[in-house]
N, C-alpha and C positions, 0 to 999 in steps of 0.2 A: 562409822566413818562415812562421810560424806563421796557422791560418787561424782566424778569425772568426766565428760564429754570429750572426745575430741578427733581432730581430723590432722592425720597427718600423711607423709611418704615417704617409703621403702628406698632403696637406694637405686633401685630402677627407676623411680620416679613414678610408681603406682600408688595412688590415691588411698586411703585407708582409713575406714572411720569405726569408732567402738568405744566402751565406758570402764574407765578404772576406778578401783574402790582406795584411796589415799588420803592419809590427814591433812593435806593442802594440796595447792597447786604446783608449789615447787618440786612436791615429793611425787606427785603425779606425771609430771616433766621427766622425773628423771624415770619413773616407772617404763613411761611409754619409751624412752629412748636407751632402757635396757631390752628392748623390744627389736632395736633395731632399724626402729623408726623414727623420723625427725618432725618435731609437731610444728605444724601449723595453725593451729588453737583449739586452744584449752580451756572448757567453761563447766563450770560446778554443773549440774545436770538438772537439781529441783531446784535453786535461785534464780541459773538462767530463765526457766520453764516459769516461773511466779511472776518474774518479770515483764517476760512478752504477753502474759497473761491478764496485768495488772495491766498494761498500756492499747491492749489490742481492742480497736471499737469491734463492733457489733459486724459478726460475717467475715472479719478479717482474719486470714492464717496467720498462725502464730508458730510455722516450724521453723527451723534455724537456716533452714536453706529459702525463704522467701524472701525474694526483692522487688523492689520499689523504686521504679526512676520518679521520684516525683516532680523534678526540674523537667522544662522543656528543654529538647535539644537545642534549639536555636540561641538557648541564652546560658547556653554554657560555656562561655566565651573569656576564659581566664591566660593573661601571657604567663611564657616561662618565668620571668620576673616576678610576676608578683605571687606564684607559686612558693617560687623560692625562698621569697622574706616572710610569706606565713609559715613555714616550714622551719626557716631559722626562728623565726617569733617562737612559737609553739613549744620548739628544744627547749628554747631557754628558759621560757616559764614554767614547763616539767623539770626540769633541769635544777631550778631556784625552789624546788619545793612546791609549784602550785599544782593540785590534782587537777586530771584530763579534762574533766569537762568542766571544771571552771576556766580552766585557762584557755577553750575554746568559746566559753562565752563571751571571756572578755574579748578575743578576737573579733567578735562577730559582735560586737558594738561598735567598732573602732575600723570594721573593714569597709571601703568604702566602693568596691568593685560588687555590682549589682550580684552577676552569679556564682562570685566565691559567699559572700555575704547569702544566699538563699541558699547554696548548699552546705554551708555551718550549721545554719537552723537547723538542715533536714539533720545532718551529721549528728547533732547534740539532741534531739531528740530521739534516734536511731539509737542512741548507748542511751539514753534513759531507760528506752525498753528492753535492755539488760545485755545489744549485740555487741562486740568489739569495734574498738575503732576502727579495724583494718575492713572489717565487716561493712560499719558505716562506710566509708572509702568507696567501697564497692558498688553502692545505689551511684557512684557518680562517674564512668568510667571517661567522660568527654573530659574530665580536668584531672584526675589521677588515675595514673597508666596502671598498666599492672606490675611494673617497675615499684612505684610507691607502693601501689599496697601491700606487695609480698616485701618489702623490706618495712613496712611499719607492720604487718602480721608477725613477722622474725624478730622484732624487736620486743614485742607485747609479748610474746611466748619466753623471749630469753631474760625479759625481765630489764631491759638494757635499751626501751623505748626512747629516752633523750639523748641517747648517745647516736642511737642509727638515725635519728632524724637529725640528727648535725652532721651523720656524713651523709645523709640523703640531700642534705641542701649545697655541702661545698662540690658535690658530687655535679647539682644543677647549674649551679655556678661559673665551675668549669666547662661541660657539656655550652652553656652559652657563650662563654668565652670564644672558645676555640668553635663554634658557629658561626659568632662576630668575627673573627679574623677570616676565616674563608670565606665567608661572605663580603666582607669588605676589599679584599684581594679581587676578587671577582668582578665588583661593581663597578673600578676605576677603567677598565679596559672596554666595559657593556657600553657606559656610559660615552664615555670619547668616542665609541664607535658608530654608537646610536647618533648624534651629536655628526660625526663626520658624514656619515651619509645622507644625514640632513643636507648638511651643506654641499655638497657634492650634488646630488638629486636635485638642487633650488640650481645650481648652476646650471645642469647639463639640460633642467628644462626650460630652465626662462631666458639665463643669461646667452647660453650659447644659437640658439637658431636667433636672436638677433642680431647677433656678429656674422652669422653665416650670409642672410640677407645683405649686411652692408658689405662685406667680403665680395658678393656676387656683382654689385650694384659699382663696386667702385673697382676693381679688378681685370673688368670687361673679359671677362672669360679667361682668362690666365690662370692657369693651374697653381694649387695649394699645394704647400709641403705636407709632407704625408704625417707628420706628425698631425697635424690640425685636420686632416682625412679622419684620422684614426676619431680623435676626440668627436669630429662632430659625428661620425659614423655612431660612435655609443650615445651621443645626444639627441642623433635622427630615431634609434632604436625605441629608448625610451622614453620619446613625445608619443612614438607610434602605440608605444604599449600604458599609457595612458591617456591614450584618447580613442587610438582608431582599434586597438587590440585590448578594451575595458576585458573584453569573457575570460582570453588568456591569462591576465594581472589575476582577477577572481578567482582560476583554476588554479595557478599558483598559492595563493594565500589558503583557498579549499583545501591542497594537497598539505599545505604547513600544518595545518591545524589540524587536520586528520593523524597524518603524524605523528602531533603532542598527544592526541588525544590516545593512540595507540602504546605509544613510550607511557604513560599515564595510568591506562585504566585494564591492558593486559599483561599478563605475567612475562611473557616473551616480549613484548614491548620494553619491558620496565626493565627486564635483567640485558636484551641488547643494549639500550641508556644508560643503564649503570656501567656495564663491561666499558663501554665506550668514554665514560667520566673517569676511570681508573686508569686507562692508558693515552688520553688524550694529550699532545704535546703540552708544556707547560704547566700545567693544571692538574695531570692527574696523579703525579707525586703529590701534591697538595691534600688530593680528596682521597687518595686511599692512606696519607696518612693520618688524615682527620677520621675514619673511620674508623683503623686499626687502634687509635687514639681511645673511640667511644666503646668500641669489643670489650678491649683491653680494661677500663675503668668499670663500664659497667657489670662487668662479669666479677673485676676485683671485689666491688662496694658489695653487689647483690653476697659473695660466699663469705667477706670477712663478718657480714650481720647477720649469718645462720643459714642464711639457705641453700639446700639441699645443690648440688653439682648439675645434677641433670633438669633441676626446678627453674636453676641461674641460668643453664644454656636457653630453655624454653623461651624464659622472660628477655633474655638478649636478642634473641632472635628477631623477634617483635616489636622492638625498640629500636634496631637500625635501619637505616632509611636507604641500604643500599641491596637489591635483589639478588647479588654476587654474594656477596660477604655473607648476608643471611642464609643463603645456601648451604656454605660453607660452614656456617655455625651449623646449623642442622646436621652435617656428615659427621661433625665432631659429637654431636649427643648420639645421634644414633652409635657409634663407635663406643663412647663411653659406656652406654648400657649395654656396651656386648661383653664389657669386662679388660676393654682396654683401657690406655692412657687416652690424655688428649694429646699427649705432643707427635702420636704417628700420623693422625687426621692430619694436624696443623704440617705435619714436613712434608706432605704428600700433595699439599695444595699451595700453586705458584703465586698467590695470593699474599701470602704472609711470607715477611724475609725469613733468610736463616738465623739473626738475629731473636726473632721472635720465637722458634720452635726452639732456639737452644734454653730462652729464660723461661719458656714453660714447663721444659725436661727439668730444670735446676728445679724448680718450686714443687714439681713432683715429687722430682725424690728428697727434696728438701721439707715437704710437710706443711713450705711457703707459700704457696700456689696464688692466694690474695695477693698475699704482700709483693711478688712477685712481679704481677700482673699489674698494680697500681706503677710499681716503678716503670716496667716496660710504656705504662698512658703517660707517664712524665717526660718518658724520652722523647715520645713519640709528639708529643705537645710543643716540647722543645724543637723539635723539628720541625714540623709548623710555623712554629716564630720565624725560626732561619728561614726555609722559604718562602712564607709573607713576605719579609725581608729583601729576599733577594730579587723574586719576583715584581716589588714594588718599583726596585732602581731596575730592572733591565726595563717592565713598561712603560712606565713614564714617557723615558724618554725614545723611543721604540713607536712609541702610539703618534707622537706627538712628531718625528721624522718621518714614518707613516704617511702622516694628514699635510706635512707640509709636501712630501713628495708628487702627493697628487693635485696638493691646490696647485704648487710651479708648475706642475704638465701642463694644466688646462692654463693658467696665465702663459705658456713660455709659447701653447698652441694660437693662442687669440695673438701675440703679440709678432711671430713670426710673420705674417702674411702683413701687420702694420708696417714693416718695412720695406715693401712692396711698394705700398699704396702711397705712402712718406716720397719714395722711388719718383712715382709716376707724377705726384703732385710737384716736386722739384724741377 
């Protein structure tokens, strides 16, 4: 009987590797996980070994744990998009019958995006020399996360490869979806704002101290209503501070950018900027439901394609882009490997509604826990919509009452003291 390689984890989520003696793979599969153990992959021991054998030049290792970035990092430069449609491509042609690596060659004729295109090559030659797809995957980590590869490893192992890379792509699809809509949400307010200070900043330096001068010139000393005080005061402020006070304007935009860079690139920076995007007026309904959104899906897709509970929190954690929540995902793995649930982490943190700890109690004890989980990213999607939504008609016109209230101040400042001057010329 032929022998079996393979690397799998315990239900604590400890690493485990060793060789079974089985008349295939499938029978090996089930060996290992009358073990207790959940594989991760599984490779005949002498064909893998003949293989990297057969391919390996001169001086190069040939153990199953060696990698090779052969792509530069700079030209690893693939969008979610086009991720997504090689991903759907691929299902479909395993899917219709064609084997793995022809149906990646045919990709990689037909790809026209420079570093997905050179990392196929590496890809299709990586399984010639006898590694796993999920394996190959892995020489590329700037274009597939480890989100992908641990659900195309779960799939190559369960034998059910076309199936999880069709939900790994509607999985991507949505994730960019519901990115585009809060992104978009976001942009109409920046944008009008950016946009109104412009205009604002062009009056208050150019337009207003030339009214002030004719104001002086034709007035002969007669006191301004204070409204027009007021304006030209903020227009005296900021001539001063870009021309006579350049260092302070610089120390300003120094101190901004310090800032981002702090929010940015330390831990305590990035988890104050998240905490503060979670309960920010208007907005952070938005962002913690789009987050709860991506928890929720991702953690669903990673357990319904095999992988391990404590493997799925690892790889979720990694993949959100908020320092709060990831946290939080973290209390819950540590919690689960002590032999709890997850729904007492989840009720314990203000983070997630009561909503969400009740459908993960149900899927517990339900045995649904995926299925579960996907519905609560649908509600929570749906929610999303409604606030886009709603958010769109309060700003609008909001932003746009806003810009006109300060353009009529300064027009209502400049035209006050005209009736003065009207006055005095009559």
């Amino acid at each position: 009987m032929p022998k079996f390689r393979y690397a799998a984890q315990d239900i604590k989520g400890v690493e485990k590797t060793g060789v079974v003696t089985a008349a295939n793979e499938a029978a090996a599969i089930t060996q290992i996980r009358s073990r207790g153990l959940f594989p991760s992959e599984v490779v005949e021991a002498e064909k893998g070994e003949k293989l990297r054998k057969a391919k390996a030049k001169p001086g190069e290792k040939t153990g199953a744990t060696s990698m090779e970035i052969r792509m530069p990092a700079f030209l690893s430069t693939v969008k979610p998009k086009q991720l997504m449609i090689f991903t759907r491509q691929i299902a479909t042609l395993i899917h219709a019958g064609l084997p793995l690596l022809r149906g990646l060659k045919v990709l990689e004729r037909q790809e026209k995006n420079p570093a997905l295109k050179r990392a196929l090559n590496d890809i299709n030659e990586t399984i010639e020399g006898g590694s796993s797809f999920a394996e190959a995957l892995s020489h590329h980590p700037r274009i597939f996360n480890k989100l992908y590869i641990n659900m195309v490893k779960a799939g190559e192992v369960g034998g059910v490869l076309d199936v999880v890379l069709e939900r790994l792509a509607e999985f991507m699809e949505k994730a960019q979806k519901i990115k585009n809509k809060v992104r978009s949400a976001m942009t109409y307010p920046i944008v009008v704002l950016i946009v109104a200070s412009g205009i604002v900043t062009f009056l208050m330096v150019s337009i207003i101290p030339k009214f002030e001068q004719i104001f002086s010139e034709m007035l002969e000393g007669q006191s301004l209503p204070g409204l027009t005080l007021f304006v030209m005061g903020i227009s005296d402020f900021l001539v001063n501070l870009f021309t006579k006070n350049l260092p302070i304007l610089l120390g300003i935009v120094a101190a901004i950018v310090a800032f981002s860079l702090f929010t940015k690139k330390t831990r305590i920076g990035r988890s104050f900027a998240d905490r503060f995007k979670l309960y920010v007026p208007l907005f952070g309904s938005l962002i913690r439901m789009s987050v709860l959104a991506r928890f929720a899906r991702t953690l669903g897709t990673l357990m319904e394609s095999g992988v391990p509970v404590l493997q799925a929190l690892s790889i979720v954690k990694e993949t959100l882009e908020n320092e709060v929540v990831a946290r939080a995902v973290m209390d819950i793995h540590d919690n689960v490997k002590e032999g709890e649930t997850m729904a007492a982490p989840i009720e314990g943190n203000k983070i997630f509604p009561p909503i969400f700890t009740s459908m993960v109690e149900v899927g517990e004890e339900t045995g649904e826990l995926p299925a579960m989980l996907t519905k609560v990213a649908d509600m929570y999607e749906d929610e999303v919509d409604n606030i886009v939504a709603a958010l769109s008609s309060i700003i609008e016109p909001l932003m746009i009452v806003m810009l006109a209230l300060i353009v009529g101040t300064i027009v209502i400042a400049l035209f006050l003291p005209m009736i003065s001057i009207i006055g005095n010329l009559s």
